[in-house]
NUZARO-721327 format. One record per residue (C-alpha): x, z, y. Coordinates in steps of 0.1 Angstrom, whole numbers. Example, Ala and Ser with C-alpha at 12.3 -4.5 7.8 and 13.67 -1.06 7.14 Angstrom:
+-------+-------+-------+
|     x |     z |     y |
+-------+-------+-------+
|   123 |    78 |   -45 |
|   137 |    71 |   -11 |
+-------+-------+-------+
END
This chain:
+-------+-------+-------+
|     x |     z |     y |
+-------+-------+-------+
|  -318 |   205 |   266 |
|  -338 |   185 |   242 |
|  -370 |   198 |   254 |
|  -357 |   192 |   286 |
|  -353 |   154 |   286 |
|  -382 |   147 |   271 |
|  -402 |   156 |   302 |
|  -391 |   126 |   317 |
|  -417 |   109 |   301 |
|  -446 |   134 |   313 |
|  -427 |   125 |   353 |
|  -437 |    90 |   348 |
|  -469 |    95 |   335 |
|  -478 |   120 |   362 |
|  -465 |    93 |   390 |
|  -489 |    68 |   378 |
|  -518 |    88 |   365 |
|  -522 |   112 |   397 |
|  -500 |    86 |   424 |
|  -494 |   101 |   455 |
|  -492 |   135 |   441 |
|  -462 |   160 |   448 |
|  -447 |   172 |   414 |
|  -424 |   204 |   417 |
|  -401 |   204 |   381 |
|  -391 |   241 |   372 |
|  -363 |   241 |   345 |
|  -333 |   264 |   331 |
|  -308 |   263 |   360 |
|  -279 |   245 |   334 |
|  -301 |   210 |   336 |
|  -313 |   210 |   372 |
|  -282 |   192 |   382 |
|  -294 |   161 |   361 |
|  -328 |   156 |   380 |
|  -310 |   158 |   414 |
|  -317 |   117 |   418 |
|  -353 |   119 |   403 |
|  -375 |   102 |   432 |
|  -404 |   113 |   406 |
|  -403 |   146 |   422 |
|  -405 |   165 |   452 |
|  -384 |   193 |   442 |
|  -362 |   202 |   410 |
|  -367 |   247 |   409 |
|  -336 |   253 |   385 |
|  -344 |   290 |   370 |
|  -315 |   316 |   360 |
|  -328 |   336 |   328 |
|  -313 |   370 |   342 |
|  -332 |   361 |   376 |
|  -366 |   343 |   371 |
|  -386 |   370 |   393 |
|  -370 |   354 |   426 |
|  -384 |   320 |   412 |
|  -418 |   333 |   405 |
|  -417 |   345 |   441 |
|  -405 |   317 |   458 |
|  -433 |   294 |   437 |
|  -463 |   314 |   444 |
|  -463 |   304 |   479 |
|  -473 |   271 |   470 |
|  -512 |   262 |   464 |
|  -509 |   247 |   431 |
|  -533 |   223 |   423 |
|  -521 |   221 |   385 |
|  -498 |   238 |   369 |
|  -488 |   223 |   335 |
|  -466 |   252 |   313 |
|  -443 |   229 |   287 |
|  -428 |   255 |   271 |
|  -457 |   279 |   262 |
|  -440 |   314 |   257 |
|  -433 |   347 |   271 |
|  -417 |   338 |   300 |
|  -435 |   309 |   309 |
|  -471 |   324 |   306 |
|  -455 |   357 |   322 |
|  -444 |   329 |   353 |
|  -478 |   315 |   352 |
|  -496 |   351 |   354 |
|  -476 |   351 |   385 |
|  -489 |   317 |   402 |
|  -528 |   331 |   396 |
|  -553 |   325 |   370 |
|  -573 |   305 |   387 |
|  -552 |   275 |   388 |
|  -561 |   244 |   367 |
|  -533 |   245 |   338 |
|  -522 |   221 |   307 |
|  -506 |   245 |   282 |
|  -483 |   226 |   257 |
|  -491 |   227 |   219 |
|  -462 |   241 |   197 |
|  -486 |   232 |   168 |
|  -470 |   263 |   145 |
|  -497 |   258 |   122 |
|  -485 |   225 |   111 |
|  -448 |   234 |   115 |
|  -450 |   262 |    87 |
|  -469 |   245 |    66 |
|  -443 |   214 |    66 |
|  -413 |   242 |    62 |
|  -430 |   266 |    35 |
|  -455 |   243 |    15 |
|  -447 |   210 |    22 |
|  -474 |   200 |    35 |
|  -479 |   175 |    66 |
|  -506 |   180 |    89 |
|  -488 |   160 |   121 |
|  -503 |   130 |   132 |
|  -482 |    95 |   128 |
|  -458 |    95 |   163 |
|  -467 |   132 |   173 |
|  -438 |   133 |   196 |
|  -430 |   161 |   219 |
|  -432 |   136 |   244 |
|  -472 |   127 |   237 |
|  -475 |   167 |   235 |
|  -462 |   171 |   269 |
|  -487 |   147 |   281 |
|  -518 |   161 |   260 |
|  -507 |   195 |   281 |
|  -515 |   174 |   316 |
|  -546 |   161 |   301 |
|  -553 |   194 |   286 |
|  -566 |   173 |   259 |
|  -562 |   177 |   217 |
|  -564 |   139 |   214 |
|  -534 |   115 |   210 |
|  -528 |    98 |   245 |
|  -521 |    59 |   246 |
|  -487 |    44 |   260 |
|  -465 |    74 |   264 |
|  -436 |    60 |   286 |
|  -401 |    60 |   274 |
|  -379 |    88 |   285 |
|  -356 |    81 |   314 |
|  -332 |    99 |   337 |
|  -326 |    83 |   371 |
|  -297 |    86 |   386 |
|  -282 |    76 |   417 |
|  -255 |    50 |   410 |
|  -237 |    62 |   443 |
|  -233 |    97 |   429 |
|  -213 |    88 |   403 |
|  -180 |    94 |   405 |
|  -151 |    70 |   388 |
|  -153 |    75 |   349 |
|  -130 |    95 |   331 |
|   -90 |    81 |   330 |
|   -85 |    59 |   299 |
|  -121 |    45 |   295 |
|  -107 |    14 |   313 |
|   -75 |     9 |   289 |
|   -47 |   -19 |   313 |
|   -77 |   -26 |   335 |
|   -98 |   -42 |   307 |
|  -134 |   -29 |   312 |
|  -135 |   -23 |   272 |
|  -176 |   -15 |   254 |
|  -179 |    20 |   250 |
|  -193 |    35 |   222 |
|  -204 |    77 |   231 |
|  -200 |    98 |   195 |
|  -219 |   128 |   203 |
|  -209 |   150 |   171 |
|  -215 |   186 |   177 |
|  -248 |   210 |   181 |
|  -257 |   247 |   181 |
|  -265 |   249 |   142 |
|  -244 |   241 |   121 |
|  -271 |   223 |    96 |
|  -277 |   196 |   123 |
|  -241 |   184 |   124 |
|  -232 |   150 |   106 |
|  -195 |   157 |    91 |
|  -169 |   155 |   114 |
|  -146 |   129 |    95 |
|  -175 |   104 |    94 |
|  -174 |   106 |   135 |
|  -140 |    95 |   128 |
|  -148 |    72 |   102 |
|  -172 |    54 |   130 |
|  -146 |    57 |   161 |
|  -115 |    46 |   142 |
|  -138 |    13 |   133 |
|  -149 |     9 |   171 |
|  -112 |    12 |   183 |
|  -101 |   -14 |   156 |
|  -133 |   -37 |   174 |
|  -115 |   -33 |   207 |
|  -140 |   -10 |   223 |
|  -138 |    24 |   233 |
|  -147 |    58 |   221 |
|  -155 |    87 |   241 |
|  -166 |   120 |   228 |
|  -190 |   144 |   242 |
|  -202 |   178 |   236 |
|  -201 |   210 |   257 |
|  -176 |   234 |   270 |
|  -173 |   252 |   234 |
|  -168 |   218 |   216 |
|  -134 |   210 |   236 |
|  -111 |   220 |   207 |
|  -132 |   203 |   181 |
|  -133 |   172 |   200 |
|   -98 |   170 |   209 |
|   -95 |   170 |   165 |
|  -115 |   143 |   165 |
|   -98 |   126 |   191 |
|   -62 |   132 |   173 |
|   -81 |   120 |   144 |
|   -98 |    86 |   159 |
|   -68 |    70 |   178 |
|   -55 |    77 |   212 |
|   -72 |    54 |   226 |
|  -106 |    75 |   223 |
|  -111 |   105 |   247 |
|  -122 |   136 |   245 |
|  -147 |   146 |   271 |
|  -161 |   179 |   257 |
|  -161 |   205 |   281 |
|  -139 |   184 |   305 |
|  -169 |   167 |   326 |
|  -206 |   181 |   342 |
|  -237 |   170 |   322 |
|  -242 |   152 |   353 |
|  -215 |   135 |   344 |
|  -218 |   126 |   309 |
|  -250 |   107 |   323 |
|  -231 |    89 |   344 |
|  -206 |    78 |   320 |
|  -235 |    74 |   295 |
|  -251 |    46 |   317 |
|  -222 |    29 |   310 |
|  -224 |    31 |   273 |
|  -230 |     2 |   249 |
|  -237 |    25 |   221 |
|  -242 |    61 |   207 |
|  -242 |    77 |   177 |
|  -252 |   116 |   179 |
|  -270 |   146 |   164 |
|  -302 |   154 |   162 |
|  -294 |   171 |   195 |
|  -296 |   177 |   237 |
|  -273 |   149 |   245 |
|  -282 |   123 |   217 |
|  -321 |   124 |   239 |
|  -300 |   124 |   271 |
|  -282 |    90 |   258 |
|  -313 |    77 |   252 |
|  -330 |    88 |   286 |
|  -298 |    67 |   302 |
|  -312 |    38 |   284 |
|  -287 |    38 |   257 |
|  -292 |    20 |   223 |
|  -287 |    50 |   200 |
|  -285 |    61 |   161 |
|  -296 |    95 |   153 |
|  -283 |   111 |   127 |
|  -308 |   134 |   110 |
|  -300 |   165 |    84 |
|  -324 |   197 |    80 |
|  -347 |   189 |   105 |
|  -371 |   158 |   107 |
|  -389 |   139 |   131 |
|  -420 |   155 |   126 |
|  -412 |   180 |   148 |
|  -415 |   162 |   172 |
|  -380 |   154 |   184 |
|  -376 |   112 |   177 |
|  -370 |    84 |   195 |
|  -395 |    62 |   202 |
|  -404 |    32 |   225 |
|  -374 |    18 |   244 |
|  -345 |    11 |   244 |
|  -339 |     3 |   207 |
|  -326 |    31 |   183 |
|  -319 |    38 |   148 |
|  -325 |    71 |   124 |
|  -302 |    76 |    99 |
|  -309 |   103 |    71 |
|  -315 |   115 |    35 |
|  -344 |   124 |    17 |
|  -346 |   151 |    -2 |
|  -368 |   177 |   -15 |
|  -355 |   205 |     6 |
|  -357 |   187 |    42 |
|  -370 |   201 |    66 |
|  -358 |   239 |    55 |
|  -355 |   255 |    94 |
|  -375 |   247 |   126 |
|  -348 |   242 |   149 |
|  -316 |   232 |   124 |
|  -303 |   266 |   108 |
|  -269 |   273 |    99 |
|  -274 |   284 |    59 |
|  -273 |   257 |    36 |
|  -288 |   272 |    -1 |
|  -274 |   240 |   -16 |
|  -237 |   249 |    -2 |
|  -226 |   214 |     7 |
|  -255 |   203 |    33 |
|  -262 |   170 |    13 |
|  -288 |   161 |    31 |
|  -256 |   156 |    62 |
|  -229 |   143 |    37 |
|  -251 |   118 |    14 |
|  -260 |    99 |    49 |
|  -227 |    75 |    45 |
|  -206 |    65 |    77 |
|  -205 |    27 |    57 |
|  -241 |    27 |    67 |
|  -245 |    42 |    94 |
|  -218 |    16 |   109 |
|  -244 |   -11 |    93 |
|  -273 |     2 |   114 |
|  -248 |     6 |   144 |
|  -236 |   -30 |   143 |
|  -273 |   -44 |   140 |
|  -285 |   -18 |   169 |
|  -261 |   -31 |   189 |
|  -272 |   -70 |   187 |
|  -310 |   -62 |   186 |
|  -330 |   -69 |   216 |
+-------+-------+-------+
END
């Protein structure tokens, strides 16, 4: 979903650099919902994996002018055999090179603020250089589409802050300890505000623990409400702490100030925040980060230091001066 959010910044860029144009988005058919809103584009084409041959027939009865592929594998160049060859196409970098020789030999060849973002828009330009003034990721969404948030985020009809802790992911080597989430909402609650805690439809037991752990007050949200939904309720968010993860960039895309929690993957894959609105990175150095490309779930050390030496004391530090910053 990460890869996903981040093309908000190439629908900006494409608005202003090409304006007029008609820009078709085709995505996995679990995030289409979330671009429903998007004025950016004409049409959101959301793909099912098990079905993708009805999408390659329904797109190739479009003249494309460009066709920009931004996830550069199988499937995709397999789509864009489909569409014709003689269409003008941006192909997105993956930059494996660099990638193996940060994991294997420690050695970084990425430029300074290579972010997938800047990638994405080197891909329209089909162009190797860096491009200037990447725009800041952003979801738009309807305000009229959103329904009520979730019962008990207004506690006695006091509209409280909100703070979103977003603690889960698909490898287990990206995920901050769950008693430092609690740590952080059990401080939040004692400020007054309220804690609400996301994740998908797999994290529903876990975050119901970390509720039970937190307070009452805080809710558990996991698997309980749409993605569309957690952007809604994420618009409403003061704060948010997360994973390196799909819905730490989608708090960010809603214009959330958020603090991203770092373990055994590092931002020079790619996958940082930049640009507004304000953030903050929180992480450990040590000699064995990165060790996996996308997060991994072996830990050769046992214990995943580089997760448990980032403290919650201060991480709520960087929190509390995120959350007064401009």
């Amino acid at each position: 979903m990460g890869d996903v959010i981040l093309a908000t910044a190439l629908f900006a860029y494409l608005e202003k650099r090409f304006p007029g144009s008609a820009i078709d988005f085709v995505t996995d058919a679990r995030y289409a919902g979330l671009f429903k809103d998007d004025t950016r584009l004409r049409a959101v084409i959301g793909v099912d994996k098990k079905k993708d041959d009805a999408c390659g027939g329904r797109l190739a009865l479009t003249q494309w002018d460009k066709i920009i592929d931004l996830q550069n594998n199988a499937r995709s160049r397999s789509l864009r055999k489909k569409l014709g060859f003689a269409t003008v196409t941006g192909v997105f970098n993956k930059l494996h090179g660099n990638r193996w020789l940060l994991l294997l030999l420690r050695i970084n060849g990425y430029g300074p603020f290579d972010s997938v973002a800047s990638r994405y828009v080197r891909a329209a330009e089909n162009s190797p250089q860096q491009c200037p003034e990447i725009p800041p990721i952003r979801l738009i969404i309807n305000a009229d589409h959103c329904q009520e948030l979730p019962e008990n985020v207004f506690s006695k009809g006091l509209i409280r802050p909100i703070v979103a802790l977003i603690p889960f992911s698909a490898w287990k080597n990206k995920q901050w300890p769950e008693r430092y989430f609690i740590f952080v909402g059990r401080y939040f609650l004692a400020k007054g505000w309220h804690v609400v805690i996301l994740g998908g439809p797999g994290d529903r037991e876990a975050a119901e623990e970390i509720k039970k752990g937190t307070g009452e007050r805080a809710s558990a949200l996991a698997g309980k409400i749409s993605l569309f939904e957690s952007a809604c309720l994420l618009k409403r968010c003061s704060l948010a702490l997360g994973n390196d993860t799909g819905l730490t960039h989608l708090a960010r895309a809603c214009g959330v100030k958020t603090g991203v929690v770092y373990g055994s993957t590092t931002e020079h894959f790619g996958f940082f925040p930049y640009g507004s609105p304000s953030y903050r990175i929180f992480q450990t150095g040590l000699f064995c980060r990165p060790c996996h490309a996308h997060g991994g779930n072996f830990c050769f050390l046992g214990s995943r230091p580089c997760l448990t030496r980032t403290k919650p004391e201060n991480v709520l530090r960087g929190l509390e001066e995120l959350h007064i910053s401009p």
